[in-house]
C-alpha positions in Angstrom: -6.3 12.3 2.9 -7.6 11.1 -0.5 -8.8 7.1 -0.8 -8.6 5.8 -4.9 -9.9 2.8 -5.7 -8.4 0.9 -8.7 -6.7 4.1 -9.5 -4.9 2.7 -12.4 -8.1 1.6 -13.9 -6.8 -2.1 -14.6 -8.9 -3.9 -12.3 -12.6 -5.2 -13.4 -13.7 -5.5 -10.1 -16.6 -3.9 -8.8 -14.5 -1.1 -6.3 -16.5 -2.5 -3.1 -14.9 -5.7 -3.6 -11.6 -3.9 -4.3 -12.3 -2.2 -0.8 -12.7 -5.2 0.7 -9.8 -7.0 -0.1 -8.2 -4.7 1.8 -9.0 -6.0 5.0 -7.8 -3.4 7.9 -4.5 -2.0 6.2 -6.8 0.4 4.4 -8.7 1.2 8.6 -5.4 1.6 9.8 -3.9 4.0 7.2 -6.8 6.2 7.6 -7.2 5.7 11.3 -6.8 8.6 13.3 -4.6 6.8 15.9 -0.6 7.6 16.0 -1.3 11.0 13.2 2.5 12.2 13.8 4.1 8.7 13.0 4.9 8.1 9.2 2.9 5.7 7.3 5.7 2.5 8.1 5.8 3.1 11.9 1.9 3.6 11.9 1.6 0.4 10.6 4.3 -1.5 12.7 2.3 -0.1 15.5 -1.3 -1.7 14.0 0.4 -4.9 12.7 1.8 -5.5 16.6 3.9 -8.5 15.4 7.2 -6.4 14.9 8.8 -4.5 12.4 7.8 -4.9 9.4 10.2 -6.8 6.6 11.2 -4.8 3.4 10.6 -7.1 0.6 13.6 -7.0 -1.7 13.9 -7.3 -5.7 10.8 -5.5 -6.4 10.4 -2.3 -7.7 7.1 0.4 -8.2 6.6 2.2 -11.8 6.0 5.2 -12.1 2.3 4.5 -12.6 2.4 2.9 -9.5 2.7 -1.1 -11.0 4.0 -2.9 -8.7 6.7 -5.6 -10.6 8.7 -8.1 -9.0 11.3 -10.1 -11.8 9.3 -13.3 -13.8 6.2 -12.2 -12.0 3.4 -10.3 -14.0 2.7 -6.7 -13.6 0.6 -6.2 -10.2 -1.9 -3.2 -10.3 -3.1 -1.2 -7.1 -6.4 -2.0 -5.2 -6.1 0.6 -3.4 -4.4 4.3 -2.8 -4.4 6.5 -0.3 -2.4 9.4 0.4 -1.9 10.7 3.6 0.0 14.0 4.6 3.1 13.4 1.9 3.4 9.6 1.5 1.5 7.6 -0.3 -0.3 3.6 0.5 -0.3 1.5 -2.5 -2.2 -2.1 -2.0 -1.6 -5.0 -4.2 -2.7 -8.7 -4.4 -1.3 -10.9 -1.9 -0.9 -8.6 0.9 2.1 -6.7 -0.7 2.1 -2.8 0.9 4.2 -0.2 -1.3 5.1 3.3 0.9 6.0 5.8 -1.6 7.8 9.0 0.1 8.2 12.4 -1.8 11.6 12.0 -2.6 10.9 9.5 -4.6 12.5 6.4 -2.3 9.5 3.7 -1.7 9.3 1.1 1.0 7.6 -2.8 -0.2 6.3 -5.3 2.2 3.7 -7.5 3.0 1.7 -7.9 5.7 -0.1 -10.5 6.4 
């Protein structure tokens, strides 16, 4: 598992603070609870309030930019990559899942 903070390098925020804007999504992707279950059903199981809603019209760059239309650029707090996927936090609670093929999976949870 490998944990980046600000791995785009856009945010001038000390990388504790970064950390701790994550709340638990970052304790929960690293948890050792559920390892067999991808990244999106680990965190249904955490969240406990359902399944979690895709969040439609947004898209992730290549660089990992999250950008949603008339909204500004979003950079990543936060990365982690666990087994194959990858767990990209932004600003207001929004959760990117990047898989290998290249398909990605937005949400928020909050």
């Amino acid at each position: 598992m490998r944990v980046i903070i600000d791995p785009m390098g856009m945010l001038p925020i000390p990388p504790a603070r970064l950390l701790r804007a994550g709340g638990l999504l970052p304790d929960w992707v690293t948890s050792p609870d559920y390892p067999d279950m991808n990244l999106k059903d680990k965190l249904t199981k955490h969240y406990g309030f359902g399944e979690l809603t895709e969040l439609k019209g947004g898209t992730i760059t290549p660089e990992g930019a999250f950008q949603f239309p008339q909204d500004p650029d979003q950079y990543p707090l936060i990365s982690i990559v666990r087994k194959e996927e990858q767990f990209l936090l932004y600003e207001h609670a929004i959760v990117a899942i990047l898989q290998p093929d290249g398909s990605s999976f937005i949400t928020r949870i909050d």
